[in-house]
C-alpha positions as CSV (number, residue, x, y, z in Angstrom):
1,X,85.9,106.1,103.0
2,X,87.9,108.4,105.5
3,X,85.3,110.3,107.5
4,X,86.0,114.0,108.7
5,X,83.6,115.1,111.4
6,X,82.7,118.5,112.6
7,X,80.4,119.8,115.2
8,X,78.2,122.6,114.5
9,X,76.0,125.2,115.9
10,X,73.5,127.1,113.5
11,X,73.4,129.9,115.8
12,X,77.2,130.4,115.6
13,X,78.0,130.3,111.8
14,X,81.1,132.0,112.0
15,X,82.9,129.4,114.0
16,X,81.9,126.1,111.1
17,X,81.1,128.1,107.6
18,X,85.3,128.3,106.9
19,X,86.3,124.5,108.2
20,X,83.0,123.4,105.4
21,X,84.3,125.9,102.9
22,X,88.1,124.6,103.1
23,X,86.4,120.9,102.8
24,X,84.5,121.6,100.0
25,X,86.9,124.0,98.3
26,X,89.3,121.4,98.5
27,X,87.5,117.9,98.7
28,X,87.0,117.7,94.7
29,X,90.9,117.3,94.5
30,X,90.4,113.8,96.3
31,X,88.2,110.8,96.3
32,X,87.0,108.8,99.3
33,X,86.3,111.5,101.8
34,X,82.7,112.4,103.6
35,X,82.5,115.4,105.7
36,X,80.0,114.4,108.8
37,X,78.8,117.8,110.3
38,X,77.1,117.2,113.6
39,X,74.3,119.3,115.2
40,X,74.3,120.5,118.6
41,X,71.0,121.6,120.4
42,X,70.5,125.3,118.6
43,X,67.6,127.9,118.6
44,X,68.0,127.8,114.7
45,X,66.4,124.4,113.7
46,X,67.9,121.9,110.9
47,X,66.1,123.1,108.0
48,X,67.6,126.3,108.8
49,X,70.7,125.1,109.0
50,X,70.6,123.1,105.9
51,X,70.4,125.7,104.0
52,X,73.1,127.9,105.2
53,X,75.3,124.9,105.1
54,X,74.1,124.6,101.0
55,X,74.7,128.4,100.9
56,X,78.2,127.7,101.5
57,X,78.9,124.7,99.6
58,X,77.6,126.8,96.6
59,X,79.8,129.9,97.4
60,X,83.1,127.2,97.9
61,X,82.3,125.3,95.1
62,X,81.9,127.8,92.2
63,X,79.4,125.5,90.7
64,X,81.5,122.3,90.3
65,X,81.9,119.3,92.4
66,X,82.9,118.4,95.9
67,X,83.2,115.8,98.3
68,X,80.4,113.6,100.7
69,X,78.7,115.6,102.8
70,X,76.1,114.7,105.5
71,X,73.8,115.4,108.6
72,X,74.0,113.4,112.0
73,X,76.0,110.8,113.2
74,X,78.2,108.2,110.4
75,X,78.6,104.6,110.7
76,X,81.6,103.8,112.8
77,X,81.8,107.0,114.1
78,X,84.4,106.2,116.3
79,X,86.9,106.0,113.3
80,X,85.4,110.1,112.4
81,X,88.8,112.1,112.6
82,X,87.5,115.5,113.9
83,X,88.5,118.6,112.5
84,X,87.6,122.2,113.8
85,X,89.8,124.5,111.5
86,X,90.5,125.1,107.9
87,X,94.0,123.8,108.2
88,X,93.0,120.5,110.1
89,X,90.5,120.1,106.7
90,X,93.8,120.7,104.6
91,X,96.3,118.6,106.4
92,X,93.9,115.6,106.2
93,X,93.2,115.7,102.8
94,X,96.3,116.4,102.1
95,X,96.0,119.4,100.2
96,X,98.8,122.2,100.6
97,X,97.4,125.4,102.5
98,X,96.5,128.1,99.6
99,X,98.7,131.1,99.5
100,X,98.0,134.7,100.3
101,X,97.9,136.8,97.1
102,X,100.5,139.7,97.7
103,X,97.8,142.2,95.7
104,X,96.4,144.5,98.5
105,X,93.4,144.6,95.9
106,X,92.7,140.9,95.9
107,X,93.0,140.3,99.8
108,X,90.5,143.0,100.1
109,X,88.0,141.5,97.2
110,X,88.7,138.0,98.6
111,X,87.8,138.6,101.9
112,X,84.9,141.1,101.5
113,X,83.2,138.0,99.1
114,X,83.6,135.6,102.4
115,X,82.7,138.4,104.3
116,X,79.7,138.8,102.3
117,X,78.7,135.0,102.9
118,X,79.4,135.0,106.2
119,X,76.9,137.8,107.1
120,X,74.1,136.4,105.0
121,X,74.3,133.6,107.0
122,X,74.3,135.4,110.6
123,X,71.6,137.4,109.0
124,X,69.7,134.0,108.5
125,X,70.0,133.1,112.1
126,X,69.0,136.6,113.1
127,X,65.9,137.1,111.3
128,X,64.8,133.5,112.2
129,X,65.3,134.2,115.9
130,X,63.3,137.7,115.8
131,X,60.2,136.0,113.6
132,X,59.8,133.8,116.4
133,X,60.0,136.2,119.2
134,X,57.5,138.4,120.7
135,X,57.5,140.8,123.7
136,X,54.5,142.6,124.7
137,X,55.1,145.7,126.9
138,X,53.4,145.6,129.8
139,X,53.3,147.7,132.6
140,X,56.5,149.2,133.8
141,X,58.9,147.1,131.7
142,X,62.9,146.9,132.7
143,X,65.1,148.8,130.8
144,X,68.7,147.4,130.4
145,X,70.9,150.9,129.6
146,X,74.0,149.1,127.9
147,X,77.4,151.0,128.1
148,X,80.6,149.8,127.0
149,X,83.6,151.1,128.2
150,X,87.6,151.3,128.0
151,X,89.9,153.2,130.6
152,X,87.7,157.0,131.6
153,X,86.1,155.9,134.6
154,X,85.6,159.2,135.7
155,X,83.5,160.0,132.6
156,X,81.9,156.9,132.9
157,X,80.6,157.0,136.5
158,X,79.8,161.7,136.7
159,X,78.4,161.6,133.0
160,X,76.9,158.2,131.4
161,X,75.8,156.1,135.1
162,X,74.4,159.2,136.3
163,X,72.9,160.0,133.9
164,X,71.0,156.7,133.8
165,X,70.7,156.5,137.3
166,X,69.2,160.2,137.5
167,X,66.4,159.5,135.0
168,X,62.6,159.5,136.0
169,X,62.4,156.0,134.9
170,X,61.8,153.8,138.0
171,X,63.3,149.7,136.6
172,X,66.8,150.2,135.1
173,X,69.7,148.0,135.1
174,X,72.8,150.0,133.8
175,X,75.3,146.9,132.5
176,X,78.6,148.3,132.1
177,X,81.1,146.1,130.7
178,X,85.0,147.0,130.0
179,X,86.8,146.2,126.7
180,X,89.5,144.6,128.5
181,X,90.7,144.2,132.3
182,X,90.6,147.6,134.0
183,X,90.7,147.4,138.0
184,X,90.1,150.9,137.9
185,X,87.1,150.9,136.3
186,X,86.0,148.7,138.1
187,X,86.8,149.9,141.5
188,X,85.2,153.0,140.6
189,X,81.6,151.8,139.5
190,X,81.6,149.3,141.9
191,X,82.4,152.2,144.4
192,X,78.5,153.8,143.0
193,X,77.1,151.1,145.7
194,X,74.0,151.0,143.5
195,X,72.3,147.5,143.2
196,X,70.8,148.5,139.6
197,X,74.8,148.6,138.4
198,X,76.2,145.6,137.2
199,X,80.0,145.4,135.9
200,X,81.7,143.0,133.4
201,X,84.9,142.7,131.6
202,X,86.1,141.2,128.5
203,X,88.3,138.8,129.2
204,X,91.5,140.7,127.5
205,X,91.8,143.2,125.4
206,X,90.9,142.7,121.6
207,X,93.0,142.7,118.9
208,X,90.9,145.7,117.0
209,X,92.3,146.6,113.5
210,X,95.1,149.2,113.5
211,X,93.7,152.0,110.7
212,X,92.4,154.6,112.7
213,X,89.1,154.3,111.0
214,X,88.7,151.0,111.3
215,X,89.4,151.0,115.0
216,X,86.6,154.0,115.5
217,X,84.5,151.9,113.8
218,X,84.6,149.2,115.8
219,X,86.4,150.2,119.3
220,X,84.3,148.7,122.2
221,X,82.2,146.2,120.1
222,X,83.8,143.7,122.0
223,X,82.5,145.3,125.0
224,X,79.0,145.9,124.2
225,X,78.8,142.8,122.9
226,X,79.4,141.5,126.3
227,X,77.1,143.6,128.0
228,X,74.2,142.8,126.1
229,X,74.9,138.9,127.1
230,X,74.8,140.2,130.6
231,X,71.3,142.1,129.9
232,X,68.0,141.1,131.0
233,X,65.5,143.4,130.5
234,X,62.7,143.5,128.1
235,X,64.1,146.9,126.7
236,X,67.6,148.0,125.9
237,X,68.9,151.8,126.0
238,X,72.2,152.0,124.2
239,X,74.6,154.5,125.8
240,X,78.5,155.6,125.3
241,X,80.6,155.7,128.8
242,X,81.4,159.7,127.6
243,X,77.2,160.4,127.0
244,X,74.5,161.4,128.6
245,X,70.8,160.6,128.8
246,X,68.1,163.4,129.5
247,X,66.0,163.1,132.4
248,X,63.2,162.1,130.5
249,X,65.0,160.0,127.8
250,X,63.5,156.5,128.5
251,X,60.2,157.8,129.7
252,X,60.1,159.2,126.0
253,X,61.6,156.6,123.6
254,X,59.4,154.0,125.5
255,X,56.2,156.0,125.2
256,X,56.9,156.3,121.8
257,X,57.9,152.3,121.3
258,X,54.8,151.4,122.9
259,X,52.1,153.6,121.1
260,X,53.3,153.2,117.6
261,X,54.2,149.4,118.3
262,X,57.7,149.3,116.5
263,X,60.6,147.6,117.4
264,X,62.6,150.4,117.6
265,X,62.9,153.8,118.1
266,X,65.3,157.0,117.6
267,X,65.5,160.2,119.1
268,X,67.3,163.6,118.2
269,X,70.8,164.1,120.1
270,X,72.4,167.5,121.3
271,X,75.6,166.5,119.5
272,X,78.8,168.8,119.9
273,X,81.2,169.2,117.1
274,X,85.0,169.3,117.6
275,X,85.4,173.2,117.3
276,X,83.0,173.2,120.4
277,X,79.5,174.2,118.3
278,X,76.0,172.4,119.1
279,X,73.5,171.4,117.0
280,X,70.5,169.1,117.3
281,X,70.9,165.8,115.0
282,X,68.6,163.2,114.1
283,X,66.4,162.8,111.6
284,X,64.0,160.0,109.2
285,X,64.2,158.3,107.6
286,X,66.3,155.7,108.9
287,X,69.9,156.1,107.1
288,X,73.6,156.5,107.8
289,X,74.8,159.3,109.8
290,X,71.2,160.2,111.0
291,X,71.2,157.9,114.2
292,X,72.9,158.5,117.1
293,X,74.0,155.8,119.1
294,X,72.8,156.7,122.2
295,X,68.8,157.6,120.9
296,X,67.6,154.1,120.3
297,X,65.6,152.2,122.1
298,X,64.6,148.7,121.1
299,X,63.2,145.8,122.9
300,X,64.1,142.4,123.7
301,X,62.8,140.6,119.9
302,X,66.2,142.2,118.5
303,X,68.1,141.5,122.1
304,X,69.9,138.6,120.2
305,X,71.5,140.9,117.9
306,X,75.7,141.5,118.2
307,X,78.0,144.2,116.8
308,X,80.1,143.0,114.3
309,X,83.7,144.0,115.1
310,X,84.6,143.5,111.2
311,X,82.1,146.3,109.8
312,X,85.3,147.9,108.4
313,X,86.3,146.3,106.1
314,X,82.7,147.3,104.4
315,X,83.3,150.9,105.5
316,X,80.6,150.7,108.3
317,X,80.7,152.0,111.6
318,X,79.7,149.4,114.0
319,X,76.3,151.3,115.7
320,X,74.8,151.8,112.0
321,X,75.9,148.5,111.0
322,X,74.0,147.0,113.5
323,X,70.7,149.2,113.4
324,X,70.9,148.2,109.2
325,X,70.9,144.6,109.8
326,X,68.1,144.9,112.7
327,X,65.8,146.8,110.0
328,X,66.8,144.4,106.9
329,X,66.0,141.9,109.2
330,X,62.5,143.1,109.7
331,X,62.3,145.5,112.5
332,X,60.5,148.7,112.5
333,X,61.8,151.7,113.6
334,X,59.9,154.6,114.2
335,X,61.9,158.4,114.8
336,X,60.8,160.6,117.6
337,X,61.8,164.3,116.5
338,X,62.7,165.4,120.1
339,X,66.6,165.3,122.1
340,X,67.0,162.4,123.9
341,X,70.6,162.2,124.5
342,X,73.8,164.6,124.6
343,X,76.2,163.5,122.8
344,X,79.3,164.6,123.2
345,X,82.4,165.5,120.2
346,X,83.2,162.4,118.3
347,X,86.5,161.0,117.6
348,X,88.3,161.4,120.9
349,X,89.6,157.8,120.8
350,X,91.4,158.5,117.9
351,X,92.2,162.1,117.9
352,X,95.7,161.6,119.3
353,X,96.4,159.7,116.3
354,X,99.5,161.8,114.3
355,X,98.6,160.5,110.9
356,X,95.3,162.7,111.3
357,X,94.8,166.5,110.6
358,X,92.0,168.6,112.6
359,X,90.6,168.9,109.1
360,X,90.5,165.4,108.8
361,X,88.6,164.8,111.8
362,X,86.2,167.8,111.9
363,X,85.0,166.4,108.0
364,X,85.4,162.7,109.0
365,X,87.3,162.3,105.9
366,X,89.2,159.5,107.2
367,X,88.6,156.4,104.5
368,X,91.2,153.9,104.2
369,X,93.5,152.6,101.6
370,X,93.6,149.5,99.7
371,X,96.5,148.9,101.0
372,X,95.7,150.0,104.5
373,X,92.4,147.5,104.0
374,X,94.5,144.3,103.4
375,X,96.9,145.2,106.3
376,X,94.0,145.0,109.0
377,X,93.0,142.1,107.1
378,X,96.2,140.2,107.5
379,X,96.5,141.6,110.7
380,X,93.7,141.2,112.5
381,X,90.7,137.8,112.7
382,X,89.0,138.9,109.9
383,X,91.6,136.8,108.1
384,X,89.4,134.5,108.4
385,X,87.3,135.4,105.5
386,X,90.1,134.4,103.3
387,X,89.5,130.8,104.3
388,X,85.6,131.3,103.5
389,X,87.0,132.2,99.8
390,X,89.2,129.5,99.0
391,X,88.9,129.8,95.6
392,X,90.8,132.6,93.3
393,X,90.0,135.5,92.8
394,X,88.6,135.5,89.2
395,X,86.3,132.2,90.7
396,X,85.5,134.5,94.0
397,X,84.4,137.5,91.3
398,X,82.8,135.5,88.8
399,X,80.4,133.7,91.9
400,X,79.7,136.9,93.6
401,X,78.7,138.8,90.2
């Protein structure tokens, strides 16, 4: 019996689910192997994790037959080979690495079905987490104001700090964190010489997909990701480095949190459109295009919550993506019909893109191609989805019907 072991964290499903779906995709073709998947110290306990490891080996399987596959620690677990990517899985059972269709069509249905796995079992973790964790308001609760950030620090630190800072709210923290290595974003809000400002960078930049609409999507998830692992309030304001809270704008969302006892709340945002026109925005019930980023207000039960920088590829911008899962998930969210935020016009970060008219980007008709899908695919990590899917395409349709 050659043993294959793998470490794995429940609460991190992305970085195991692929190396058990290449083992168990692929394991049936050979006799004599045992996969031996060990658990490290998780808030997600092993029942949980059971079954979104069985989730998987259904998905990978199509039904039939696959190799050993246990919990904990094998006899002679010294001679475990240990494998920690799809290929390692392939190489030692010598299996030959499957090949990329050339269809645009079937990259994009291939890896939307392991995309599609993949999120059911994040989802898993994150409803588990916010079952099991309650925060009571009391008193003057912290507020962490969240704002991600790339290259404006002027807009940043005059419009979005300020406007943070300004607020008749007395306990903020404002975590900023940049989308990449910027020293001069960071000399100027470190230059606000205000302890309630923390700054944080991503490591380096990200490798966001190259489709205009997939990078609006998801520009700065990176970032805001890394500012919420930075937060520490009991409350988190959302906020865009080129936005602007109202004076009142946590006073309000939190009165309206703490009365009705949701999870969430959204306001009504002063939104400008790109031929310079205002108009108020925001409205129940809770659904696509009707919540501004900048209007919520939720508290720490859903802190655990991350953007996905992959919403894309199932035509979701990243904010709304996030606020769907929260609420499939469990949450309530209760609307406040009053302006909260100022939102300024949409689009700048891609508006100097020459594939795109004005028309385009005043109607936000800006939806990709198939073929423009399975190039940000190929091109980006979400290739990894494709190694969730190991089977073909008519297996990956027939199991996701």
């Amino acid at each position: 019996m050659t043993r294959l072991a793998l470490t794995v964290d429940a609460g991190d499903p992305v970085s195991w689910a692929p190396v058990v779906a290449a083992y168990v995709a692929h394991s049936r073709e050979r006799d004599g192997f045992e996969l031996v998947l060990t658990e490290v110290e998780s808030a997600i306990p092993t029942p949980v994790l059971g079954q979104m490891v069985e989730e998987v080996c259904r998905h990978a399987s199509g039904g039939g037959t696959f190799g050993a596959i246990s919990l904990g620690h094998p006899d002679g677990s010294a001679d475990a080979v240990t494998v920690t990517t799809p290929a390692e899985v392939r190489e030692r059972l010598g299996v030959s690495e499957p090949g990329v269709s050339t269809s645009a069509a079937e990259i994009v249905e291939v890896a939307r079905t392991g995309k599609w796995l993949l999120d059911r079992l994040v989802a898993t973790r994150d409803r588990h987490i916010f079952e099991r964790t309650y925060v009571r308001l009391e008193g003057v609760p912290k507020v962490s104001v969240r704002i991600p950030t790339w290259r404006k620090p002027e807009l940043l630190v005059r419009r979005a700090i300020a406007s943070a800072l300004n607020g008749r709210y007395p306990d903020i923290e404002v975590v900023v964190c940049s989308d990449g290595p910027d020293p001069e974003t960071r000399r100027m809000v470190e230059a606000v010489q205000d302890p309630r400002v923390v700054y944080r960078e991503v490591p380096e930049r990200p490798n966001y997909a190259s489709h205009s609409t997939h990078f609006w999507m998801t520009a700065g998830s990176h970032a805001a990701n890394g500012a919420l692992d930075a937060c520490t309030g009991d409350v988190i304001a959302p906020l865009d480095h080129d936005d602007a809270f109202t004076e009142t704008h946590i006073n309000e969302l939190l009165t309206a949190l703490d009365t009705s006892g949701a999870d969430a709340v959204w306001g009504q945002a002063l939104c400008e459109s790109r031929n310079g026109s205002w108009a108020v925005w925001g409205s129940a019930p809770l659904r696509k295009g009707y919540i501004s980023h900048g209007s919520v207000l939720y508290t720490r039960a859903l802190a655990h919550f991350r953007f996905d920088p992959h919403c894309w590829l199932i035509e979701e911008p990243g904010d709304w993506n996030m606020w769907r899962r929260m609420a499939d998930a469990g949450a309530t969210f209760v609307h406040l019909p009053q302006v909260v935020l100022v939102h300024f016009k949409e689009l700048t970060s891609i508006e100097d893109d020459p594939s795109l008219t004005e028309a385009q980007l005043a109607t936000h008709d800006l939806r990709a191609t198939t073929d423009q899908l399975a190039t940000d695919v190929l091109g980006t990590d979400a290739r990894m989805y494709l190694d969730v899917s190991q089977r073909d395409p008519a297996a990956v349709r027939a199991s996701a019907a």
